[in-house]
C-alpha positions in Angstrom: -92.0 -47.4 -11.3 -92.5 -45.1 -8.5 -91.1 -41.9 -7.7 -88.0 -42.9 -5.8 -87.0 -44.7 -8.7 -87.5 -41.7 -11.2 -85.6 -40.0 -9.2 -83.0 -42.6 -9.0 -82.8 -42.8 -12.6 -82.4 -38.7 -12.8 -79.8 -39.3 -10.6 -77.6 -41.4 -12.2 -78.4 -39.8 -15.7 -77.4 -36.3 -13.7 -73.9 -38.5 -12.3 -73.4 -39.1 -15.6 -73.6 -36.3 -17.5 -71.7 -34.8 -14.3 -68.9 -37.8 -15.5 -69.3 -37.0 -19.1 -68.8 -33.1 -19.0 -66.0 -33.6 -16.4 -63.7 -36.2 -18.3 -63.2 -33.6 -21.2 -61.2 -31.3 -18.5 -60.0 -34.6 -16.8 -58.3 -35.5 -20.1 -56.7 -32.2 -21.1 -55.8 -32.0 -17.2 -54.1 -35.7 -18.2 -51.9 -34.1 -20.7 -51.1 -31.1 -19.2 -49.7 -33.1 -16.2 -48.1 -35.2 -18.9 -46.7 -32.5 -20.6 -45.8 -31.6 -17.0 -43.9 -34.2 -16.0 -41.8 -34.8 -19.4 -40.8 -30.8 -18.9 -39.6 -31.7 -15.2 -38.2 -34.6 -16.2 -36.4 -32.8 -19.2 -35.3 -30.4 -16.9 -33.5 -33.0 -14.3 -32.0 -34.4 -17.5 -30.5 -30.9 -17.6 -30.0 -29.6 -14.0 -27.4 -32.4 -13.4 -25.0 -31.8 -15.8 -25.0 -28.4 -14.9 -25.1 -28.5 -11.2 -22.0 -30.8 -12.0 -20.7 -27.6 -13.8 -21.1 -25.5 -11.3 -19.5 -27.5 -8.6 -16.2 -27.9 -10.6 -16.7 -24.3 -11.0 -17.3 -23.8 -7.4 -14.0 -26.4 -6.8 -11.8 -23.9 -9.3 -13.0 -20.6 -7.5 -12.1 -21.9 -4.5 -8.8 -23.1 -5.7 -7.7 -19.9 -6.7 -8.7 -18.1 -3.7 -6.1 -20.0 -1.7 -3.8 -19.5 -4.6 -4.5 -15.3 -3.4 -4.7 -15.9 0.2 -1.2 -17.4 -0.4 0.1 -14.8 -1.9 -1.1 -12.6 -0.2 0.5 -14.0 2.9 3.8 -14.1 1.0 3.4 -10.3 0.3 2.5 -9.5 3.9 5.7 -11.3 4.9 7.4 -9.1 2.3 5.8 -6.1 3.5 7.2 -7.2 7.0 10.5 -7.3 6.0 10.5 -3.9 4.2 8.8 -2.2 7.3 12.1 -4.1 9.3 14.3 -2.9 6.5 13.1 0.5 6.5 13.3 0.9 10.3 17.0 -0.1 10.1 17.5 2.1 7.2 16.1 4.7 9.7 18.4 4.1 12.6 21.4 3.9 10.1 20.5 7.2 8.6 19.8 8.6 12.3 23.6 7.5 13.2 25.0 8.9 10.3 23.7 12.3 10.8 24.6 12.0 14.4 28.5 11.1 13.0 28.6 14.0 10.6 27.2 16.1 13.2 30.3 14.8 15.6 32.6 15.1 13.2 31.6 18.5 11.7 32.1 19.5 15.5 35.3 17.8 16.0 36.9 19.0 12.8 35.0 22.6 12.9 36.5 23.7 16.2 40.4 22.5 15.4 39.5 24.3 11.7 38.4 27.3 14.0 41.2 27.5 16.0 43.9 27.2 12.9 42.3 29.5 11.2 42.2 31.9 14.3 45.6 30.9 15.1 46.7 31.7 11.4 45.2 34.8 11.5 47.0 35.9 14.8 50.4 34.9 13.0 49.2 37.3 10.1 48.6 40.0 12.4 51.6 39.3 14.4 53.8 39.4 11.3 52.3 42.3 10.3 52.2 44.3 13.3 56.0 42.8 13.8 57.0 44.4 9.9 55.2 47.5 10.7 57.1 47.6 14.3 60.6 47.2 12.4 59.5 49.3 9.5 58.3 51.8 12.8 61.9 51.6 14.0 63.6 52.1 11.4 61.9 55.0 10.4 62.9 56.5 14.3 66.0 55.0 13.8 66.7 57.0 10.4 64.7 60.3 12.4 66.8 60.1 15.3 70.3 59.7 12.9 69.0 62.7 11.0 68.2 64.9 13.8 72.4 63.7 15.4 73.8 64.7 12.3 71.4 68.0 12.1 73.2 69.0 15.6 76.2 67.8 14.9 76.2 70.0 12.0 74.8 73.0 13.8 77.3 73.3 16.6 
């Protein structure tokens, strides 16, 4: 045997003791992969199910969201309304305090002018009683005073 053939032959004993102390880690690196693949596989087994879940979930959420956006469309119209109704409400009110404003004019000044004209008939009366009552008084003076002369001469 020469030398290239010892060397051969430490070789291959080298490869395989290289294969021998390798295939320990090779086999736990088996079942960890193993134990790898059942776990992914378990969790597939899993994932569907609730991915399913979640889309009906999904399907519900967005369900109810146009069940809001509905209603609140019908209370945006309602709000529309009440913001016309108020504005007529408004406007009414506005001509109603213009009308009792006319009308407070219209029936103040006639008031004023009955009441003045009342007043003036008072007065007149009175200063008409207090005239007569003036009158009589220089009426029943001046009768006096005659039959004073008469009775002096």
């Amino acid at each position: 045997m020469g030398i290239l053939e010892i060397a051969a032959l430490i070789a291959a004993i080298a490869f395989a003791m290289l294969v021998l102390i390798l295939t320990l880690p090779i086999l736990r690196l088996r079942h960890t992969v193993d134990a790898t693949t059942r776990m992914i596989n378990d969790l597939n087994d899993r994932t569907g199910p609730l991915l399913g879940d979640v889309n009906t979930t999904v399907k519900n959420v967005n369900t109810t969201l146009e069940q809001v956006q509905t209603s609140l469309d019908g209370v945006n119209l309602q709000l529309a309304k009440v913001d016309t109704m108020t504005g007529h409400a408004q406007n009414v009110t506005a001509n109603v305090a213009n009308l009792v404003a006319v009308v407070s004019a219209a029936a103040a000044n006639p008031l004023v002018k009955v009441a003045a004209f009342g007043y003036g008939v008072r007065r007149a009366a009175a200063a008409r009683r207090h005239a007569e009552t003036e009158r009589e008084v220089r009426d029943a003076m001046k009768q006096q005073r005659r039959a004073a002369r008469r009775r002096d001469r």
